[in-house]
Rosetta silent file (secondary structure, phi, psi, omega in degrees, C-alpha in Angstrom):
SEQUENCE: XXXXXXXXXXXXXXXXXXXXXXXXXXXXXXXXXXXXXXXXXXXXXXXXXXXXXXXXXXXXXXXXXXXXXXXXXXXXXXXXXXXXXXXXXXXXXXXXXXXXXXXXXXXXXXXXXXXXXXXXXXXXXXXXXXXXXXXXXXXXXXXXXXXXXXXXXXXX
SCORE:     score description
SCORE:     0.000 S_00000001
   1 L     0.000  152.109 -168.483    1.404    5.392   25.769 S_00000001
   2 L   -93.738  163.644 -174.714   -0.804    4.009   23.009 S_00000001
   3 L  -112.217  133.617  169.794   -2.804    0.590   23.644 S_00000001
   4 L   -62.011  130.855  171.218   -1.601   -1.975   21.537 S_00000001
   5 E   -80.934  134.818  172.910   -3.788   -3.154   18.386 S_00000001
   6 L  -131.141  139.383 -171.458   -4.341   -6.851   17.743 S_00000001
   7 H   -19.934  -61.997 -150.438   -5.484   -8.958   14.786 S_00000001
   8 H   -69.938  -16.271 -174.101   -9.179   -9.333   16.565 S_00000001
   9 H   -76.725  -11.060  176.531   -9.275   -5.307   17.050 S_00000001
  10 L   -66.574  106.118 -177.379   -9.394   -4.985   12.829 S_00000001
  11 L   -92.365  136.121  179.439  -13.032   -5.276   12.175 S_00000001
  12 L   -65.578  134.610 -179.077  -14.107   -6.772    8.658 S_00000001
  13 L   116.444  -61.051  169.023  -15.760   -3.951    7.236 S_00000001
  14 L    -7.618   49.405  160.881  -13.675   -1.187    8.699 S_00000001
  15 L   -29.081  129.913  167.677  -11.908    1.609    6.750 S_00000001
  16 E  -107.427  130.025  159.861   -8.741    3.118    7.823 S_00000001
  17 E  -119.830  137.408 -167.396   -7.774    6.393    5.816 S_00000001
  18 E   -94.117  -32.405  173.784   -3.874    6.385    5.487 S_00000001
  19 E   125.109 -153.145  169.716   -3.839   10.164    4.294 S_00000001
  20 E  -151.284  174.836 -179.438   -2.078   11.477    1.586 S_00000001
  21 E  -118.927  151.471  176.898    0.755   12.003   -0.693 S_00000001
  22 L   -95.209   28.887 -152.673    1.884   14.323   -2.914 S_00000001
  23 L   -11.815   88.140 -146.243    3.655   12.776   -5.993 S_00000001
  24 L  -121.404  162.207 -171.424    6.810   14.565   -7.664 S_00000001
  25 H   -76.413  -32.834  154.115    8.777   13.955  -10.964 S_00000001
  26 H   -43.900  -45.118  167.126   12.209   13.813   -8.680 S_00000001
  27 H   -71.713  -34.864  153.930   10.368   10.739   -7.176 S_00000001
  28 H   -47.740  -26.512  172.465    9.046    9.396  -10.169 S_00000001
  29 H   -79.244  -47.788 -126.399   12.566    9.694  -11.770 S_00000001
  30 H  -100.727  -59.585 -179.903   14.527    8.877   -9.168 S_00000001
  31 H   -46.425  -56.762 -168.396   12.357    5.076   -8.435 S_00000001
  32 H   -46.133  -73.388 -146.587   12.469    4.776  -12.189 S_00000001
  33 H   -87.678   -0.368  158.010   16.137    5.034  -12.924 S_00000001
  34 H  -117.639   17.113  172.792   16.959    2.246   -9.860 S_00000001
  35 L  -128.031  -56.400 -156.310   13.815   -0.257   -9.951 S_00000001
  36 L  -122.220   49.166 -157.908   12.082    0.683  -13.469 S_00000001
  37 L   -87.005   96.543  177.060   13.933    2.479  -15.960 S_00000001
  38 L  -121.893  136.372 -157.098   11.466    2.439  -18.539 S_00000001
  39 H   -69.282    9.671 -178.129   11.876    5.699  -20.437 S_00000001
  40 H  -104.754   18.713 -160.018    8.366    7.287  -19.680 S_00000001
  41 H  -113.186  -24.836  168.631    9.154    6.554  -15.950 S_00000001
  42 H  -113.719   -2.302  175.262   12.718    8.850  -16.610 S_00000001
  43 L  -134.022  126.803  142.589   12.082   11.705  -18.948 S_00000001
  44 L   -33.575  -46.338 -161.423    9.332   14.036  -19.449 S_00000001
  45 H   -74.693  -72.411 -179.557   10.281   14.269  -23.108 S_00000001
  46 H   -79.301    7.411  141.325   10.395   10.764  -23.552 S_00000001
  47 H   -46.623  -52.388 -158.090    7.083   10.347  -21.857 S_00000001
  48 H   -72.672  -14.501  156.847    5.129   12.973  -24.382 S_00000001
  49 H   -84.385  -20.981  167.464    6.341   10.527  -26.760 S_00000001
  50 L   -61.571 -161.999  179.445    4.930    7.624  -25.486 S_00000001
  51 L   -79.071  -34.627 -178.790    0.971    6.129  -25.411 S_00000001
  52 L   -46.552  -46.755 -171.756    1.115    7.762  -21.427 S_00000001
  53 L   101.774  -21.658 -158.646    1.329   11.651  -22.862 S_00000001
  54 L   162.213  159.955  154.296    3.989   12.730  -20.341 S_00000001
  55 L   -40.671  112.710 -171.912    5.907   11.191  -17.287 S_00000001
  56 E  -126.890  165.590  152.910    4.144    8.813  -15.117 S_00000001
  57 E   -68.101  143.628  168.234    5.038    6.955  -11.908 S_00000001
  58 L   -72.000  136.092 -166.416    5.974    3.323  -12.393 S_00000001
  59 H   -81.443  -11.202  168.592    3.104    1.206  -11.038 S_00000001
  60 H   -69.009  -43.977 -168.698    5.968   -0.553   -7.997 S_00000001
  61 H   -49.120  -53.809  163.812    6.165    3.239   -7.251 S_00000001
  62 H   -42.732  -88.060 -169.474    2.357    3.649   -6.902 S_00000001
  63 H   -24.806  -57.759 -142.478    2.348    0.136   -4.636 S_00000001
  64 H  -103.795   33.194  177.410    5.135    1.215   -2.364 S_00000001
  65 H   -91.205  -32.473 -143.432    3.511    5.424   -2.079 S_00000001
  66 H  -102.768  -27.021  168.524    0.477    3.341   -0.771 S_00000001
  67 H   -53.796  -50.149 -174.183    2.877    0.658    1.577 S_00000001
  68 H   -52.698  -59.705  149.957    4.128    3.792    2.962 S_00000001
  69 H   -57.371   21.226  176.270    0.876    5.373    4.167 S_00000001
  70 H   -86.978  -61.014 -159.057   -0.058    1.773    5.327 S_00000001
  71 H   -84.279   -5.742 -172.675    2.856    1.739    7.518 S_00000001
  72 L  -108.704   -2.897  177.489    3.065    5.132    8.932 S_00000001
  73 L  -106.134  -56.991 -131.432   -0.863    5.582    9.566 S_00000001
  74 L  -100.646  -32.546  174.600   -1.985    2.373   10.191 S_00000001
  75 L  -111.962   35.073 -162.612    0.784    0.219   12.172 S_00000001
  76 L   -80.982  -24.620 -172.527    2.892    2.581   14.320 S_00000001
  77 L  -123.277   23.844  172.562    0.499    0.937   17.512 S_00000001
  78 E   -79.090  174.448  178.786   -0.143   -2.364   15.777 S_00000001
  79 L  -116.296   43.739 -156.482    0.850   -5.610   17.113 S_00000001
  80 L  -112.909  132.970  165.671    1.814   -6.444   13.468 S_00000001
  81 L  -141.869 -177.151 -170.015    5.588   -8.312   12.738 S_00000001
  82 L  -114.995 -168.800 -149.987    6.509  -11.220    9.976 S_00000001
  83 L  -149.479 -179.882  170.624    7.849  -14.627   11.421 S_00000001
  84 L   -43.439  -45.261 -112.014   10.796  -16.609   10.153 S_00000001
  85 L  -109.061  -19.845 -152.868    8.545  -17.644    7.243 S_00000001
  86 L    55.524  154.747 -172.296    7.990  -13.801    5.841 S_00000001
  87 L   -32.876  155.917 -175.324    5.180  -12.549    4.788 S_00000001
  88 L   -73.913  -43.594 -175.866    2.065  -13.807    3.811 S_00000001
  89 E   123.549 -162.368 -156.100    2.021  -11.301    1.025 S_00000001
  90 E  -155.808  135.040 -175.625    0.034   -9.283   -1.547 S_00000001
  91 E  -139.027  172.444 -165.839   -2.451  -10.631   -4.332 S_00000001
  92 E    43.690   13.797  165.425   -4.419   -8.690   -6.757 S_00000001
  93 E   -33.863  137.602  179.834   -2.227   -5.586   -7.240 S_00000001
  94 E  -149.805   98.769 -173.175   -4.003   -3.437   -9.827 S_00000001
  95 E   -94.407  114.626 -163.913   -2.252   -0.192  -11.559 S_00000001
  96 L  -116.312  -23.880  168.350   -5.472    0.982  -13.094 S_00000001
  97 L  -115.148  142.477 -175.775   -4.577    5.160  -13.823 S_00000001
  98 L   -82.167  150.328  172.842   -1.022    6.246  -14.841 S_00000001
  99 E  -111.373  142.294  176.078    0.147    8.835  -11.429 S_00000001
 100 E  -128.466  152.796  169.809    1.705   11.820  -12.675 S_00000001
 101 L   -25.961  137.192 -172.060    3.798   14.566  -11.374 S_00000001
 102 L    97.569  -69.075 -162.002    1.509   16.651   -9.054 S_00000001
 103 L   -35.642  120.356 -165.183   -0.885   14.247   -8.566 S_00000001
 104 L  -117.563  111.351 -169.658   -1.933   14.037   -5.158 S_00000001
 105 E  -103.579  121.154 -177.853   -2.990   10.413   -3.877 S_00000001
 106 E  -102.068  133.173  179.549   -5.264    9.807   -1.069 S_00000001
 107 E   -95.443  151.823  168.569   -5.022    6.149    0.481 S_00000001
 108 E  -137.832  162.582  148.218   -7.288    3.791    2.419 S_00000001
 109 E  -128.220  132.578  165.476   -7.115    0.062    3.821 S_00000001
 110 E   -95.617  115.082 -157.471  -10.518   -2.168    3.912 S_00000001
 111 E  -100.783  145.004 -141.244  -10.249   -4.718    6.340 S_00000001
 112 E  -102.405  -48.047  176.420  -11.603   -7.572    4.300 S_00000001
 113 E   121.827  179.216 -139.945  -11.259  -10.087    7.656 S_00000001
 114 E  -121.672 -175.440  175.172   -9.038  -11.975    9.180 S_00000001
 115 E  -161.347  154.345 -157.737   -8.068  -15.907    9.217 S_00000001
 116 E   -94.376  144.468 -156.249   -5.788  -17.665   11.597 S_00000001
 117 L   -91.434  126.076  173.291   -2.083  -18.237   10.252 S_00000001
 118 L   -95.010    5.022  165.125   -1.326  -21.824    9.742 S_00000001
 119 L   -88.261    0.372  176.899    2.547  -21.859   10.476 S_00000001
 120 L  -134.736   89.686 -141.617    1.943  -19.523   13.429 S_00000001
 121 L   -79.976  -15.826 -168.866   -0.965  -19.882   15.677 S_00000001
 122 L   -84.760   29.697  171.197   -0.027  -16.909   17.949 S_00000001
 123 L  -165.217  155.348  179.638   -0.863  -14.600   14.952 S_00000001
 124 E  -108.021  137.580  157.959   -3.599  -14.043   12.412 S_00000001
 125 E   -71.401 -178.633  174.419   -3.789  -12.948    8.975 S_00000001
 126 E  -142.832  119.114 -172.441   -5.706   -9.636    8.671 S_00000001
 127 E  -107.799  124.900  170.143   -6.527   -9.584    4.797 S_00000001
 128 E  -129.698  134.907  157.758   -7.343   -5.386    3.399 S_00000001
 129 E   -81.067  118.034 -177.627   -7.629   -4.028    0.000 S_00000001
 130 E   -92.824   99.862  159.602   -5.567   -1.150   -0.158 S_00000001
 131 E   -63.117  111.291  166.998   -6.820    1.862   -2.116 S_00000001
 132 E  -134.119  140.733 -163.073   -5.426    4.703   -3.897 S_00000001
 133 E  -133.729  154.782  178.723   -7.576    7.279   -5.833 S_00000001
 134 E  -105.606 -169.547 -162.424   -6.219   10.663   -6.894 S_00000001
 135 L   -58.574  -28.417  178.159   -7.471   14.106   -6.243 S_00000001
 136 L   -81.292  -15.149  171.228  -10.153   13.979   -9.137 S_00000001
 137 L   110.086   -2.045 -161.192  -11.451   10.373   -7.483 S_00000001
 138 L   -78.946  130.806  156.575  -10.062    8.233  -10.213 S_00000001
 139 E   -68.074  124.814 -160.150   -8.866    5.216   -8.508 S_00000001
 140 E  -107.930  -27.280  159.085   -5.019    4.447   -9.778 S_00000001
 141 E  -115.397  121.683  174.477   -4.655    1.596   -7.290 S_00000001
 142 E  -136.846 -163.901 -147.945   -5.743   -1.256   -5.705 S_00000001
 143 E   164.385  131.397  168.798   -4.472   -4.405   -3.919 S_00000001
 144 E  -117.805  141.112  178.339   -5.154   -7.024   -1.262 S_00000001
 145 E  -119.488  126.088  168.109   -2.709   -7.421    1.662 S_00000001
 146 E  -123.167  112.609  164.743   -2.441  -10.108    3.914 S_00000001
 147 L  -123.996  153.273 -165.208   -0.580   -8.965    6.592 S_00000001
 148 L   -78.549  154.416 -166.555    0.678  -10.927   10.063 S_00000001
 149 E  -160.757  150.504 -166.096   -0.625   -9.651   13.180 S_00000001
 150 L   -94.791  115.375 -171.186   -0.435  -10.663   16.763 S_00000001
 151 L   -72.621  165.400 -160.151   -3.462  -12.258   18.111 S_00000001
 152 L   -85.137  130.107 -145.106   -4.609  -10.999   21.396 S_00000001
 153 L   -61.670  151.604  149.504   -2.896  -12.669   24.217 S_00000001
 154 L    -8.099  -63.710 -168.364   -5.155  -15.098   26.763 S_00000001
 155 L  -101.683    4.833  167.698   -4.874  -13.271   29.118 S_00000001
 156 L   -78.148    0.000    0.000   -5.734   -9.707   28.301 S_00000001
C-alpha cells in the first residue's frame, strides 16, 4: 500500500512530470463538436481555411489533456478532495501554441507553495503551475492550480 501524500509533503520548488499524451483529430473533433464547435476545432478543411492552417485542439481541450495527467500521475496517493465549498480553482490559464493532430504533449506541475485554506483549516491550498510543451519544446500551455489537500494529521 502506498503512504499517503499531504499538503506539507508538496515542496515549493518541486516538479512533478505528469507524462504524456498523444493528441488525435477524433479527440480534437469529438471535444469540439460538444464543448467548442468552432469550425477549425471540427474540420480539417475548415481549419486550412482559417488563420490556424489546419485543425487544432480547442484550448478547454488542451486544459483538461493536462487535468488529466494531473490526476492520474500526480493524485492517485494524494490526500487531495474539495469540501462543500468546491474548489479553490484555476487562475492564469494560458493557450499560448495551437495543439494539432499528432502532437504529442508532455506535462509537468510546479509546486508554487502552499497556504492554509480559510473555510477549512484541516486542509491547505497547494498552488502549481501546470505546464504543457509539445514534442519540439514549444510550450502550448500554462496555468496555476490551487488545489485542496489534506493537511497532515497531529498525530502522524
Amino acid at each position: 500500500m502506498s503512504r499517503l501524500v499531504y499538503a506539507e509533503d508538496y515542496e515549493t520548488g518541486s516538479v512533478h512530470d505528469l507524462g504524456s499524451h498523444k493528441v488525435t483529430a477524433e479527440e480534437i473533433t469529438a471535444f469540439g463538436r460538444t464543448y467548442d464547435p468552432q469550425p477549425y476545432h471540427l474540420d480539417e478543411n475548415a481549419g486550412k481555411e482559417s488563420a490556424f492552417g489546419g485543425l487544432i485542439a480547442s484550448g478547454w481541450n488542451t486544459a483538461a489533456i493536462w487535468m488529466r495527467l494531473y490526476v492520474t500521475t500526480l493524485l492517485p496517493d494524494a490526500a487531495a478532495e474539495g469540501t462543500v465549498e468546491g474548489s479553490p480553482g484555476v487562475d492564469e490559464v494560458r493557450f499560448l501554441h495551437p495543439v494539432r493532430p499528432g502532437d504529442v504533449l508532455h506535462g509537468t506541475a510546479e509546486i508554487l507553495g502552499s497556504l492554509p485554506s480559510l473555510s477549512a483549516p484541516e486542509f491547505r491550498i497547494v498552488r502549481n503551475r501546470g505546464h504543457l510543451v509539445n514534442a519540439g519544446g514549444t510550450q502550448v500551455l500554462t496555468l496555476v492550480l490551487n488545489a485542496r489537500f489534506r493537511s497532515r494529521p497531529k498525530d502522524s
